[in-house]
C-alpha positions, 0 to 999 in steps of 0.5 A: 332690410326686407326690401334687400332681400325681397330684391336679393331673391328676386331672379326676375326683378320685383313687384311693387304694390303699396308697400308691399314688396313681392317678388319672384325668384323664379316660375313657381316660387312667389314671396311677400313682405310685411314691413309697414309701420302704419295700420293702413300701410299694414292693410295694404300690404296684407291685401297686396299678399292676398292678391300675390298668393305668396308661398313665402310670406317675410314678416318683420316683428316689430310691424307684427307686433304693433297691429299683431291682431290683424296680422295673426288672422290674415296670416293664420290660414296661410299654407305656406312658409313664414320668416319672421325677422326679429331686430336686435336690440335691448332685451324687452320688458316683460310685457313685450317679450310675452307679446313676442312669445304671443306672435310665435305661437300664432304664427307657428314658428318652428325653428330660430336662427341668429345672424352673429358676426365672425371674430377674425373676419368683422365683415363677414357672418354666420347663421346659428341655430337659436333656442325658442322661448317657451312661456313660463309655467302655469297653474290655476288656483280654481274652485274660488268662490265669495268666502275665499275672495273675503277671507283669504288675502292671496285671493284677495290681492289676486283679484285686486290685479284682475279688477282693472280688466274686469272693469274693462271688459264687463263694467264691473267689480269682480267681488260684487259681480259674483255677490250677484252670481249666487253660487258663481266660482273663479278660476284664476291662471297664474305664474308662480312668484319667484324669490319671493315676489307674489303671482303674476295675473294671467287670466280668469275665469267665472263658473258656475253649475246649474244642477238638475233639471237644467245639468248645465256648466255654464261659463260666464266670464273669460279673460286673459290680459291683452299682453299674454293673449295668444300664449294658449292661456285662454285654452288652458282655462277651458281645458281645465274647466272642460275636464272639470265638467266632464268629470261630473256625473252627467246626473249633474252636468250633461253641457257646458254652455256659454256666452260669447261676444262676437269677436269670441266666437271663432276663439270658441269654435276652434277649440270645439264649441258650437253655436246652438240654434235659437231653436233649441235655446229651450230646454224641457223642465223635465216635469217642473210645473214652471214650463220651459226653462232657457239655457243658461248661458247659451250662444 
């Protein structure tokens, strides 16, 4: 288990502070684990780490997925090494095993190995190169807009399958939110069925263009199920709609602006957006009679 190996490393005898085990194998190496079941246990191990300055951080899946939220930040900014020990077991379900893709790709594991036993010899081991999973493919179906969502039944039942997220996050209907968002489009990210079986929802998007004088792209919603979060499919959304915009005459569209809660904000910022100073939330008519006009949109 971790203990064992923090103590298996140890060429000096162990620390001990909470729960976390650190441990130093000589002058210049230190290593922390994270192993513990609970959130406060979680966030004293974290804040022993901190204090440790670990070069080699140990995490334990099953700990990391169950607080994966506070764990992937503290550990995003880490510039050392990560060992990530997966128990073996029955394979996940769906879910869990994107939560799983989830962790890797924050965590930027780069290489997998497994422990197997040796047939001729039941108490001994060797250590196998192991593929990494990969997300499945994607697609967007983008472009959406009221009629499609009233005429079409694939849309239709796709945003059925989002409503108990919209409901969630925004406290409203998805049809009668864009009723009231004259103009308004969707984009939808989804996994192609298989054999048969309709689309897996993996995310939404809510648009809309705002022509001349404003020439402003605007998002207005983004959401990806908690258990695909960390998969990268909130970033393919705002790729998509970024290239979108850029291939519009700047005629027509000059920025794309949003609104972003607060717990957004780095998401945001780490794929290029910058928050505009509320000085600049105004934005000249360009000779309308009805004086300055907001962004819309705007952070």
């Amino acid at each position: 288990d971790v203990a064992a190996l923090c103590g298996g490393l140890a060429g000096r005898g162990a620390l001990s502070a909470g729960l976390a085990s650190v441990a130093y194998r000589h002058e210049h190496l230190v290593l922390a684990a994270i192993q513990g079941d609970g959130e406060a246990a979680v966030e004293e191990e974290l804040s022993a780490a901190c204090v440790a300055a670990p070069q080699l951080l140990v995490l334990r899946l099953r700990s990391v997925l169950a607080h994966r939220s506070a764990i992937c930040a503290a550990v995003r900014g880490f510039k050392g090494a990560v060992l990530l020990i997966e128990e073996s077991g029955a394979p996940p379900d769906a879910a869990a095993g994107d939560e799983a893709l989830g962790v890797f790709k924050a965590l930027g594991i780069s290489s997998r190995w497994q422990v197997a036993a040796i047939e001729e010899d039941a108490a001994s081991c060797c250590v196998r190169s192991a593929k990494l999973p990969s997300a499945p493919a994607t697609e967007i179906i983008g472009d959406l807009r009221l009629r499609d969502f009233e005429q079409d039944p694939a849309v239709a039942a796709l945003a059925q399958d989002a409503q108990p997220l919209y409901e969630t996050y925004f406290h409203d209907d998805l049809v009668e939110d864009l009723r009231s968002k004259e103009s308004a489009r969707v984009a939808f990210l989804i996994r192609p069925g298989q054999l048969g079986d309709p689309p897996v929802f993996c995310g939404l998007l809510v648009y809309k263009l705002w022509g001349p004088p404003l020439r402003v792209m605007s998002i207005l919603r983004l959401v990806v199920p908690p258990s695909m979060r960390m998969l990268g499919y909130g970033r393919v959304l705002m790729k998509w709609v970024v290239q979108k915009a850029t291939q519009m005459p700047r005629t027509q569209c000059a920025k794309l602006t949003l609104c972003a809660m607060p717990a957004s904000i780095a998401f945001y910022q780490r794929i290029g957006f910058t928050r505009i100073p509320e000085s600049s939330l105004a934005l000249s008519s360009e000779g309308g009679a009805d004086g300055a006009r907001r962004l819309p949109g705007a952070i």
